[in-house]
Structures are given as structure tokens and as C-alpha cells.
C-alpha positions as CSV (number, residue, x, y, z in Angstrom):
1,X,54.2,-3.3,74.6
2,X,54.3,-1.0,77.3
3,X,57.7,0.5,78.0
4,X,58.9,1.5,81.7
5,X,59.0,5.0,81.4
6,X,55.4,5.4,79.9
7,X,53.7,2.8,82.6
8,X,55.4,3.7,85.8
9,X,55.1,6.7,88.3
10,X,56.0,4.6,91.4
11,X,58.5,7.2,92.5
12,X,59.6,9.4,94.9
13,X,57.3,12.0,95.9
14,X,58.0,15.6,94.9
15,X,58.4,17.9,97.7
16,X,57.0,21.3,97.3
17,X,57.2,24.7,99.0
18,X,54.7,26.7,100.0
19,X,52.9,29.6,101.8
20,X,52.5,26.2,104.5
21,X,55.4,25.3,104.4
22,X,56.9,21.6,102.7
23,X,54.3,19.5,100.7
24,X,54.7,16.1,99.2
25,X,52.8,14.8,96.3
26,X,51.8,11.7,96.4
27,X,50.7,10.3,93.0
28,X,48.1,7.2,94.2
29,X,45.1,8.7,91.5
30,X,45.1,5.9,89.1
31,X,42.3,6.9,86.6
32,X,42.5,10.1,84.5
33,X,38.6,11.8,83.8
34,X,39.9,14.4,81.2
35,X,42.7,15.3,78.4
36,X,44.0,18.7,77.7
37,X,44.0,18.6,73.7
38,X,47.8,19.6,73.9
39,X,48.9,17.3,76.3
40,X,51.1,14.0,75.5
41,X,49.5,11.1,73.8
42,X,51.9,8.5,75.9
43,X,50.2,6.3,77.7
44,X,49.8,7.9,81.4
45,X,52.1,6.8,84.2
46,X,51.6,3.9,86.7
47,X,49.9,5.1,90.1
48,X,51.4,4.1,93.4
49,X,49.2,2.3,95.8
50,X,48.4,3.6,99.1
51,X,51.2,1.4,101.2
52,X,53.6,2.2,98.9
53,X,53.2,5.9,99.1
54,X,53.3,5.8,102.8
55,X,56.6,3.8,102.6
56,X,57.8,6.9,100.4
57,X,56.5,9.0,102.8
58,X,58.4,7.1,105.7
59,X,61.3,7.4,103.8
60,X,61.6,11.1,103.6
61,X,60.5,11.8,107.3
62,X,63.3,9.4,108.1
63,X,65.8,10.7,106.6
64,X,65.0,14.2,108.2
65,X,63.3,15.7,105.5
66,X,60.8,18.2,107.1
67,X,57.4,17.9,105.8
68,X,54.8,20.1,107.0
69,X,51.6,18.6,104.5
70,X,51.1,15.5,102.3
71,X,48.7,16.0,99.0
72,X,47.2,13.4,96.5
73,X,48.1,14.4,93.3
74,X,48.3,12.7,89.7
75,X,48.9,10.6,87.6
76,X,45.2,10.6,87.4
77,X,42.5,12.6,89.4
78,X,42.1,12.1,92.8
79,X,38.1,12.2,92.5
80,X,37.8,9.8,89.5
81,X,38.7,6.7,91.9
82,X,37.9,8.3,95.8
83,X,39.1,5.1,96.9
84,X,42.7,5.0,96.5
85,X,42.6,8.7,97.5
86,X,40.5,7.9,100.5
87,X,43.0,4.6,101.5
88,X,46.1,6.8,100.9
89,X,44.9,9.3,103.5
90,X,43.8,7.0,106.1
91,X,46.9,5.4,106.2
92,X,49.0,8.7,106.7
93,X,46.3,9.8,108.9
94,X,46.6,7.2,111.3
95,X,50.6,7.3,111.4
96,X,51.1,11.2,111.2
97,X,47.9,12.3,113.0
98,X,49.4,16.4,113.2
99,X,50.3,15.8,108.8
100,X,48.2,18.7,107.0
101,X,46.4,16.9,104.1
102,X,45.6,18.1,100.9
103,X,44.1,17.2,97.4
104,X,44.7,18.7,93.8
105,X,41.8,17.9,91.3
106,X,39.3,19.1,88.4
107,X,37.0,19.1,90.8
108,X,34.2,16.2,88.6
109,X,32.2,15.0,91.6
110,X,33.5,17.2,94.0
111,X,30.6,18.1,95.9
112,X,29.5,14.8,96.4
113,X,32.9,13.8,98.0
114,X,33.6,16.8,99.8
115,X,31.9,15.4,103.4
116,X,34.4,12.2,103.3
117,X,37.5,14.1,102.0
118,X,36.9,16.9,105.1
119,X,36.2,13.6,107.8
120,X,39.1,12.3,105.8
121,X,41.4,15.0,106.7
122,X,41.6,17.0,103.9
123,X,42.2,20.8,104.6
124,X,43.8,21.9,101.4
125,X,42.0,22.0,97.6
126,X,43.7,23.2,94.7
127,X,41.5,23.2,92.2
128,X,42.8,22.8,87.9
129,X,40.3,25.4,86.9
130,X,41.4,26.5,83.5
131,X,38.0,28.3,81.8
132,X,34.8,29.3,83.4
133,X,32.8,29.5,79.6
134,X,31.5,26.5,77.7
135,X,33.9,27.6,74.3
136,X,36.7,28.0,76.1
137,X,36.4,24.7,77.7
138,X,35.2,22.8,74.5
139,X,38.5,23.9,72.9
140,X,41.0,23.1,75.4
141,X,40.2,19.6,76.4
142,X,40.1,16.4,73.7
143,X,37.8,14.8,75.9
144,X,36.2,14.7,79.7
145,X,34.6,11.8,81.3
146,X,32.5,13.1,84.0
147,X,31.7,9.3,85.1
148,X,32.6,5.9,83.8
149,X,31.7,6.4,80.4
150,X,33.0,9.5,78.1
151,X,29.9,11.5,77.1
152,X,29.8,14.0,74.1
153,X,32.5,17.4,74.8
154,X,29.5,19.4,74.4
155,X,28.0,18.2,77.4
156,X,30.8,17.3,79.8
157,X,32.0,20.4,79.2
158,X,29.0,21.7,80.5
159,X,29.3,19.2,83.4
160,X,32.7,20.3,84.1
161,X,31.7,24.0,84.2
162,X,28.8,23.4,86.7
163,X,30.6,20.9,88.7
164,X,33.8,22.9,89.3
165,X,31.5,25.7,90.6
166,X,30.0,23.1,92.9
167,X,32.7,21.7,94.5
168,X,34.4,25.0,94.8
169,X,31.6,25.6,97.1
170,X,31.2,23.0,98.9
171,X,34.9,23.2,100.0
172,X,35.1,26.4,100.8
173,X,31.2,25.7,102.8
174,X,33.5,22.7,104.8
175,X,36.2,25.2,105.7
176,X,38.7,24.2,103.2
177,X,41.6,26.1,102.3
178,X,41.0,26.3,98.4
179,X,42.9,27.4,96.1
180,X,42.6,27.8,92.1
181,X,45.4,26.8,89.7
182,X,45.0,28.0,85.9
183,X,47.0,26.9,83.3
184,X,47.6,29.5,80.9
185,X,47.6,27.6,76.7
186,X,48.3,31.3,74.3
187,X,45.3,32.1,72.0
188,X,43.1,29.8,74.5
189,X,42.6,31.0,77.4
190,X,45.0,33.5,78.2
191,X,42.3,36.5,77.7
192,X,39.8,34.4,79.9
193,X,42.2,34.6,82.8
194,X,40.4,37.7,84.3
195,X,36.8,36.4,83.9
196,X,38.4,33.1,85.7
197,X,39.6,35.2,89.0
198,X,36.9,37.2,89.3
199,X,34.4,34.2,89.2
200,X,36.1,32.4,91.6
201,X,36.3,35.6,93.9
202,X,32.6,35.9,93.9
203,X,32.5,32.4,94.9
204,X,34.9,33.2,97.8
205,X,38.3,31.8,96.8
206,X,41.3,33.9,98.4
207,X,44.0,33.0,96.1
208,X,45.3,31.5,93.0
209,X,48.5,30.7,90.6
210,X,48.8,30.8,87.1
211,X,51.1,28.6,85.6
212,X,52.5,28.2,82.1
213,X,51.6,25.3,79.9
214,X,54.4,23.1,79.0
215,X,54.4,22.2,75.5
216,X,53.8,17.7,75.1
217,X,56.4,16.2,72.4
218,X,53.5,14.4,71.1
219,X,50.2,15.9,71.6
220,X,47.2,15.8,68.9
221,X,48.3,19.9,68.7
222,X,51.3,21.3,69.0
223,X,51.1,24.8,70.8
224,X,54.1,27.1,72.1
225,X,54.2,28.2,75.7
226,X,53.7,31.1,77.1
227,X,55.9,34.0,76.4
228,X,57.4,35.8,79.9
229,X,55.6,39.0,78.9
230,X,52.0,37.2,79.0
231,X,52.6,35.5,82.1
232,X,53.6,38.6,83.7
233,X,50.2,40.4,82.7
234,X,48.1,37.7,83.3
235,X,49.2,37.6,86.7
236,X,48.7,41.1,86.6
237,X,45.6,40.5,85.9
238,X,44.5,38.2,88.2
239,X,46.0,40.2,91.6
240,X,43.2,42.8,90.5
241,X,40.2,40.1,92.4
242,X,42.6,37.0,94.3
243,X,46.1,37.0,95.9
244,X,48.5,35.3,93.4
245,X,50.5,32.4,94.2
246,X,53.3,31.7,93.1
247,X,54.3,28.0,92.1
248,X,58.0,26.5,92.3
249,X,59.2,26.2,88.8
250,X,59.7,22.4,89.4
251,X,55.8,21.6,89.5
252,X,54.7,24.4,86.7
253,X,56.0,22.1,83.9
254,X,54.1,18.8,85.9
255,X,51.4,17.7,83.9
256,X,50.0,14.3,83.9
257,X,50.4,12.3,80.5
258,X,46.5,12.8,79.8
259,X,46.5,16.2,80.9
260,X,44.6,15.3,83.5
261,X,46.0,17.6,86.5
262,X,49.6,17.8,88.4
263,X,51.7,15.0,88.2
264,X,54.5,13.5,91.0
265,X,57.3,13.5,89.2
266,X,60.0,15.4,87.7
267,X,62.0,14.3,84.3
268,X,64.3,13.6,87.3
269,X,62.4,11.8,89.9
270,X,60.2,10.0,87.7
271,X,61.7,6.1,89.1
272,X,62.6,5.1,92.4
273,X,65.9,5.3,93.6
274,X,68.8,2.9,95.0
275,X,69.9,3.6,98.5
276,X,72.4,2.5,101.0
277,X,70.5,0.1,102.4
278,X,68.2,-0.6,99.0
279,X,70.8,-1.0,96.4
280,X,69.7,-3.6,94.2
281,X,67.3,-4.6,91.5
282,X,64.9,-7.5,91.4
283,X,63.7,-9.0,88.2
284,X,61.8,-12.2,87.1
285,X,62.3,-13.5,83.9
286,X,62.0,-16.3,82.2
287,X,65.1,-15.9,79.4
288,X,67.4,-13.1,81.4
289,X,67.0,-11.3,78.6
290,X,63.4,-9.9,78.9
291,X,61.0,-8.7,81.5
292,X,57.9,-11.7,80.5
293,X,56.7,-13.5,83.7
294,X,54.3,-12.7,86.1
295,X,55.4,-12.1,89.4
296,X,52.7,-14.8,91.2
297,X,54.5,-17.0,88.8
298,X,58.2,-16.2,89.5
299,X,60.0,-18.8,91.9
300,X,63.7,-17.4,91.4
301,X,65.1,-13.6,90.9
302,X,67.6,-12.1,88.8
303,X,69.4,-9.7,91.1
304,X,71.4,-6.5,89.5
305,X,73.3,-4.4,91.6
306,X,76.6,-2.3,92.0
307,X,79.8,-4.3,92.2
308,X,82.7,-3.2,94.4
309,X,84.1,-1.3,91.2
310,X,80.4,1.1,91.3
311,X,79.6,-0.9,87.8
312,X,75.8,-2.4,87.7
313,X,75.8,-6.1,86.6
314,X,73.8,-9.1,87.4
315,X,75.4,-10.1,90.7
316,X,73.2,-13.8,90.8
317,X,70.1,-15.1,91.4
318,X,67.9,-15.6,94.1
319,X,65.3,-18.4,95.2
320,X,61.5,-17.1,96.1
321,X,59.2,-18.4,97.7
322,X,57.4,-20.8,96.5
323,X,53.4,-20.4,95.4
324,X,50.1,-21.4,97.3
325,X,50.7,-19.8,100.7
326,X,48.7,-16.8,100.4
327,X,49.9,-13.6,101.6
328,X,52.6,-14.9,103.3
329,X,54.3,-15.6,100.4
330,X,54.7,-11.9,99.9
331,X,55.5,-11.4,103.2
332,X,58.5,-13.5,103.0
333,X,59.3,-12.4,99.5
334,X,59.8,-9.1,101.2
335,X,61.9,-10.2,103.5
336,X,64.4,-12.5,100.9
337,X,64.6,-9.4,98.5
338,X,65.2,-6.5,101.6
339,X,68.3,-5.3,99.9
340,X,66.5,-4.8,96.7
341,X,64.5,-1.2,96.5
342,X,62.5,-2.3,93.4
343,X,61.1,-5.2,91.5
344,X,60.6,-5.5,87.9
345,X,57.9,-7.7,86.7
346,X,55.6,-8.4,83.2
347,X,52.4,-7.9,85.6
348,X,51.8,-8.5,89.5
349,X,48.5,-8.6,91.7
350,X,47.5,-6.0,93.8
351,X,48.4,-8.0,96.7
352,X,52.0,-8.5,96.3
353,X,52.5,-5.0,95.3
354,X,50.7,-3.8,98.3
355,X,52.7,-5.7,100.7
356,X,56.1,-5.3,99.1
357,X,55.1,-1.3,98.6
358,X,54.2,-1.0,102.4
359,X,58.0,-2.8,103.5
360,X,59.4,-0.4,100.8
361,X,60.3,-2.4,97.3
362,X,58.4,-0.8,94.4
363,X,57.1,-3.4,92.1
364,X,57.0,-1.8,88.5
365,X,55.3,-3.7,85.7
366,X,56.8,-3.8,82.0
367,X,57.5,-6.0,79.2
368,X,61.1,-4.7,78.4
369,X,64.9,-5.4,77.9
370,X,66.7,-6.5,81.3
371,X,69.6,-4.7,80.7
372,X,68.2,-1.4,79.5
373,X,65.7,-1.3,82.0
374,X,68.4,-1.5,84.9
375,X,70.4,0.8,83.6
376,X,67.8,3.7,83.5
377,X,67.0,2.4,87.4
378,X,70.6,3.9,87.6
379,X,70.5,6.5,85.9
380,X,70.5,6.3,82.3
381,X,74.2,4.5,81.9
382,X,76.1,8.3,83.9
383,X,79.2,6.3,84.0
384,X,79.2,5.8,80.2
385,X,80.4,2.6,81.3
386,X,78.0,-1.0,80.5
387,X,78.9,-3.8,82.6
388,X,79.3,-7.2,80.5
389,X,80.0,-10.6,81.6
């Protein structure tokens, strides 16, 4: 059974400050093409689809938040399903024409998508570049999957290594703004920093940042991070050939659950979020005990929300509509749970979840508890208080 936590990244996008001023991630990458032999065994995090991370994006501009660039980003990479990348920035395109757009990815078929990422929009590269020799590579990552199928380490690594170096180019050939982030893992490639800069310096990158890895709680190997002396002469190291960038603190520990590249969220931002206009919870059940039916299914909701008193209990239950009318049936769905800013279901189509993402109701599929699962929506039970009735 898969739990919330593990399954979802339908969350709020993490904002990020830079040399161009605020980014938001937005994490719409739903397949992974590589994992870091350190990184976290948990299964990897739910993607948002493209309408729902414009809705998040709506959000923040409405409620002032100034945002200067938008970049794809985790859970998976961004080049491993173009699509949902290529969706995602149409639709922010096409409604914030003047947004900077930006992607962050291993760079596996890169130079084949660099022509319809640039007429996309795209701008901005940062590229997970983490070893320029074969070894290095083959010890770092448990596995890479340059295409559909996984191929032998041996050889994707050797994919990986030419393909980086491609893409690379043909960004920085289509005017792109690329950048290199390097991951620094002690005793693996933290004396193969230097060689990394001043390969990608002869290639013509300007800058890059070196970030230190985050040890996984349950990775195939466990490995400490970084000590404050090594970073600091690494970074040394790398000013020598590139300017260094430095990265906020708050996306240095974000690494997908494969290991596959950045990911959205924060321990903190990892669900979405009540608001005053969104403060309830939807859920279809068919016990009130469990998460278990399928949302095209469902024809009433369980709704949880804050009583007058703050406390979170199960204020009713709601009638949806009924099945057979199509796409409609979302629409109005939409409309009967407006007050509601997510919907918890055992497993929903991409239809509704595109529709109810773009009107802003994230629909997040697991197979757990009610009660438990509402109360980490709310923050993990703060209060120290349960509701019971």
C-alpha cells in the first residue's frame, strides 16, 4: 500500500532566489531516468499535472508573491517525459507571456529536445552534472535508464557521459543560460570536482554551484555528508575555471526520492495547504474509515474541516455528481467541492485531476487511514488536540 507522504508531491511550489531574481519550481516530471546509489529507496513522489501547477502558480502571483522565473523541476526529470514538461510550459507561457522559463535536468536526451524546449521558452538550464569519468559515474549512480528500458551501468554510464556533454552544447549553441549543479558525495567525487569545472569551462559554461549531498534514511548505502571544510575547498576549487553559485540552503538538501535531480518540496511544503477560502478536505470512501474508492466511482464526499473551535473533524458529507456525463461531471464536481483545497482518493483518471488541478483542488491518490491522513493535511496533529465525535 502506498502511503500519502511517499506517493504525493502535489504541493506548493518552492520559491527560490537567485542571481534573476525569484524562481518557482514546479515539480510536473513524472518519470525518474536515474538513482543516485545513496539516495532514498521510498517510492518517488506524485508529479503534479500541468493545470494543477499553473493553478499553484496563480496562487502565488495572486497573493503578491513576486516571481521573476518559473522552472520544471523533479520529482522525476524533466527530459524523461518532454510532454508534461512541454504542456506545463505552454500553459504558463500563454498566461504569463514576460515569465522567464527554466529547466533542471541530467541532461539524457538533451540535445534532441533542446530546439522545442528553446521555441518552448526555455532560457535557463541547470544541468545535475555530478562526474565527467566513466568510474566515477559507475559508482555513484545504482542505475540510469537512458530510454525506456534500463540498460547495463556500464553502458549508460557511458551514455550519460556523452550525452551531458551534448546537451550542454546544444544549449549553450541555442543561447541558453546554462548552468552546472554538482553534488558533492565524500570519497566519490569530491576530488573530481576540479576536472568537472574545467570541462564544462572548455565547453563554455559561465557558472556553477556545488551543493552538499544530503544523507537518505534508507538508501542501499549509507554515506555522511560533507564536512564544512570540504565544501569550502571544493568551492575553492571550482572558482579557479567558472563563477560559483551559490544555492539557498532550502534546495541544497532537495533531492528527488530516486535521486533523480532537484525536487519541489521542502520536509515543510511537501502537501498542499488549507486557505481562507480553501479550508476543507474532500475524501471518498466507502467505510469512513479508509481511503479505498476510486474517484470516477465516488457519488458522495466526506468533508473534514475546521470547526468554529480551530479543531479538524468531519463536518458532513456531500452529494457528487453523478457518473456518465463526461467531463462535465468534473466540472461540476469542481464547483460542489470549491471550499475544499484537496481531494483524497484510492486512484482518479487523468481527467478529473486535470480539471479539478486547473480550478485549484489537488486530487492526491492513497490507500490510507481517513483520520491520519487529514490530520498531516493540517499539519501533523500542532494542536496536540484529535477531534472525536
Amino acid at each position: 500500500m502506498t502511503t500519502l507522504a511517499q506517493s504525493t508531491c502535489t504541493c506548493s511550489a518552492t520559491q527560490i532566489h537567485s542571481p534573476q531574481g525569484r524562481w518557482v519550481n514546479l515539480p510536473v516530471a513524472p518519470r525518474a531516468n536515474n538513482r543516485i546509489r545513496f539516495a532514498s529507496t521510498k517510492e518517488s513522489m506524485q508529479a503534479m499535472i500541468p493545470e494543477q501547477a499553473l493553478a499553484w502558480l496563480d496562487e502565488l502571483l495572486n497573493k503578491g508573491d513576486k516571481i521573476d522565473g518559473v522552472n520544471i523541476a523533479g520529482p522525476g526529470d524533466p527530459l524523461a517525459d518532454l510532454g508534461s514538461a512541454l504542456d506545463t510550459l505552454r500553459l504558463v507561457r500563454e498566461k504569463y507571456p514576460a515569465m522567464a522559463l527554466g529547466i533542471t535536468t541530467l541532461g539524457l536526451g538533451g540535445e534532441q529536445a533542446v530546439e522545442r524546449l528553446v521555441k518552448a521558452g526555455v532560457s535557463h538550464v541547470t544541468l545535475l552534472v555530478d562526474g565527467v569519468d566513466l568510474e566515477v559515474v559507475q559508482r555513484l549512480y545504482a542505475w540510469i535508464r537512458p530510454g525506456i528500458k534500463t540498460v547495463p551501468l556500464f553502458t549508460a554510464a557511458g551514455m550519460l557521459l556523452d550525452e551531458q556533454l551534448k546537451a550542454t552544447t546544444g544549449f549553450l549553441q541555442a543561447g541558453c543560460d546554462v548552468q552546472v549543479r554538482t553534488t558533492i558525495y565524500p570519497g566519490y567525487n569530491d576530488e573530481h570536482v576540479e576536472e568537472i569545472a574545467r570541462t564544462m569551462a572548455a565547453l563554455g559554461v559561465k557558472s556553477m554551484s556545488v551543493v552538499p549531498f544530503d544523507p537518505a534514511t534508507e538508501g542501499e548505502e549509507m554515506l555522511a555528508p560533507p564536512s564544512h571544510e570540504l565544501m569550502t575547498r571544493v568551492r575553492d576549487q571550482v572558482a579557479k575555471y567558472l563563477t560559483v553559485v551559490a544555492v539557498p540552503e532550502k534546495i541544497q538538501t532537495d533531492r528527488t526520492a530516486d535521486g533523480s535531480g532537484e525536487n519541489c518540496c521542502s520536509v515543510a511544503s511537501t502537501l498542499p495547504k488549507p486557505s481562507a477560502d480553501r479550508p476543507n478536505v474532500a475524501v471518498v470512501s466507502s467505510n469512513g474509515m479508509e481511503v479505498d474508492l476510486h474517484l470516477g466511482h465516488a457519488i458522495t464526499a466526506l468533508i473534514y474541516g475546521p470547526r468554529e473551535d480551530g479543531l479538524v473533524c468531519l463536518l458532513g458529507t456531500r452529494d457528487l455528481p453523478e457518473p456518465g456525463a463526461g467531463a462535465s461531471r468534473w466540472e461540476i464536481l469542481a464547483e460542489t467541492l470549491k471550499d475544499c483545497f484537496v481531494l483524497l482518493a484510492a486512484s482518479a483518471g487523468e481527467s478529473p485531476r486535470k480539471i479539478l488541478g486547473s480550478h485549484g483542488i489537488s486530487v492526491l491518490i492513497t490507500e490510507d487511514n481517513i483520520e491520519g491522513t487529514v490530520e498531516v493535511l493540517y499539519g501533523g496533529g500542532k494542536k496536540g488536540k484529535k477531534c472525536r465525535k
